[in-house]
C-alpha positions in Angstrom: 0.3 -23.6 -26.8 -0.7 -22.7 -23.3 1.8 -22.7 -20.3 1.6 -25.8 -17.8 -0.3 -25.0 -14.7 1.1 -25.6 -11.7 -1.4 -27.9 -10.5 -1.0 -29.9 -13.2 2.9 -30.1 -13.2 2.4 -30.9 -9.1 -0.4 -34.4 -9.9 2.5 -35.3 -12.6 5.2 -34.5 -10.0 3.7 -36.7 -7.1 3.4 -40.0 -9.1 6.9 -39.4 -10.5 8.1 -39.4 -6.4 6.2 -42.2 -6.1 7.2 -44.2 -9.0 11.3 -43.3 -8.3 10.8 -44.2 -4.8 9.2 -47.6 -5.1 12.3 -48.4 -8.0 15.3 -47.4 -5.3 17.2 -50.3 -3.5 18.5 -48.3 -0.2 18.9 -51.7 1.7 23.0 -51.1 1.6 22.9 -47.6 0.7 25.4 -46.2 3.6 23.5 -43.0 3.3 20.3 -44.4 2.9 19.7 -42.3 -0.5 21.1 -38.8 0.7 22.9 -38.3 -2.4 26.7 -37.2 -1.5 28.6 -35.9 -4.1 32.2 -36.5 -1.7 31.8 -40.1 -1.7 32.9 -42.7 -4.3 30.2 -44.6 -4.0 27.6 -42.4 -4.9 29.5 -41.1 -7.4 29.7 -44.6 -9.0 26.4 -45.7 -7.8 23.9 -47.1 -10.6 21.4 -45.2 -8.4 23.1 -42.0 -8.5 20.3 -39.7 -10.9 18.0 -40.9 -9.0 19.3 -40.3 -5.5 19.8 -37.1 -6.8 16.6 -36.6 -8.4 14.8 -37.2 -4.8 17.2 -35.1 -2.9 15.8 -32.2 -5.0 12.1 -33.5 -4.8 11.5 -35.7 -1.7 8.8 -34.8 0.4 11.0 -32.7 2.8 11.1 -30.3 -0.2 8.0 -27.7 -0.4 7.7 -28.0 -3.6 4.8 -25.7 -3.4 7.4 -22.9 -3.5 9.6 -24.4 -6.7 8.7 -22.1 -9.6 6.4 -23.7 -12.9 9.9 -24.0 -15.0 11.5 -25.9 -12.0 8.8 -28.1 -11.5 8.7 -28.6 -15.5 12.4 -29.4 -16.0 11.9 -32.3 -12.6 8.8 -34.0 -14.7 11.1 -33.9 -17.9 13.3 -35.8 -15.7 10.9 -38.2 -14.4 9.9 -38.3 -18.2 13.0 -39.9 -18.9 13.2 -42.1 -15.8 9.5 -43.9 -16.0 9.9 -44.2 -20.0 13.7 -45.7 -19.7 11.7 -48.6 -16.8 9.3 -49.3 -19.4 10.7 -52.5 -21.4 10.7 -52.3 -25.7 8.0 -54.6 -26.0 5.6 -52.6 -23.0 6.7 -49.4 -25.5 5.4 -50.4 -28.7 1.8 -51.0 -27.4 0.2 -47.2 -28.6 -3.0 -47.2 -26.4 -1.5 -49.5 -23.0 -4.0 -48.3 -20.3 -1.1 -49.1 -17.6 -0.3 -46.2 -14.5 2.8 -45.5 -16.1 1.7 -45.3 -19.9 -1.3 -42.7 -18.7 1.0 -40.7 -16.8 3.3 -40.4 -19.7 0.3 -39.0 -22.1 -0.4 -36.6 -19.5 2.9 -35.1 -18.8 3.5 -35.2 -22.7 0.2 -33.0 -23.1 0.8 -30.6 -20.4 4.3 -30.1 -21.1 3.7 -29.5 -24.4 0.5 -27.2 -23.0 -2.4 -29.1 -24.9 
C-alpha cells in the first residue's frame, strides 16, 4: 500500500467542492453559508456539515498548503457526503459509469493507495 499523492487527493478534492456546492440551498441562509458556530440556526441547520465542510475547503482556502493527511481526512468527508446523495437503488448498480460512482472508485483506490 502506497501513500496518496497529493495530486491525486487535490483532482478528488476539487469535484468534491464542486459536488457540495451545487447540493447547498443558501437562498435564506442569513450568512450565506459562512458557517457560525454562535448562532442557532446554524447550529440547527440541516446544512450545517456541509457549511462547515466548505468553510474549511472553499476556494478562499490554499489548499495547496493543507498537508496529504489533511487533505485525506476532507475526501473521507466528501466520501461520506457524495455516497449518502446517492439513493439505495443508484447504490446497488456495481459498475454505474455516473460522475459520482467514478469519483467514488477513485478516492476509494487512492485512499486506500492502490
Amino acid at each position: 500500500m502506497t501513500a496518496p499523492v497529493k495530486s491525486q487527493l487535490l483532482e478528488l478534492y476539487e469535484f468534491a467542492r464542486k459536488r457540495i456546492i451545487q447540493s447547498m440551498e443558501l437562498r435564506h441562509c442569513p450568512h450565506a453559508g459562512f458557517y457560525n458556530p454562535t448562532d442557532d440556526q446554524c447550529l440547527f441547520c440541516h446544512q450545517g456539515m456541509e457549511c462547515v465542510w466548505m468553510n474549511h475547503n472553499d476556494e478562499l482556502v490554499s489548499v495547496e498548503e493543507k498537508s496529504v493527511e489533511e487533505l485525506r481526512q476532507q475526501v473521507l468527508i466528501a466520501e461520506d457526503f457524495i455516497r449518502s446523495s446517492l439513493t439505495p437503488y443508484h447504490l446497488s448498480r456495481r459498475k454505474c459509469q455516473c460522475e459520482n460512482c467514478l469519483w467514488l472508485r477513485k478516492a476509494q483506490e487512492v485512499l486506500r493507495g492502490e
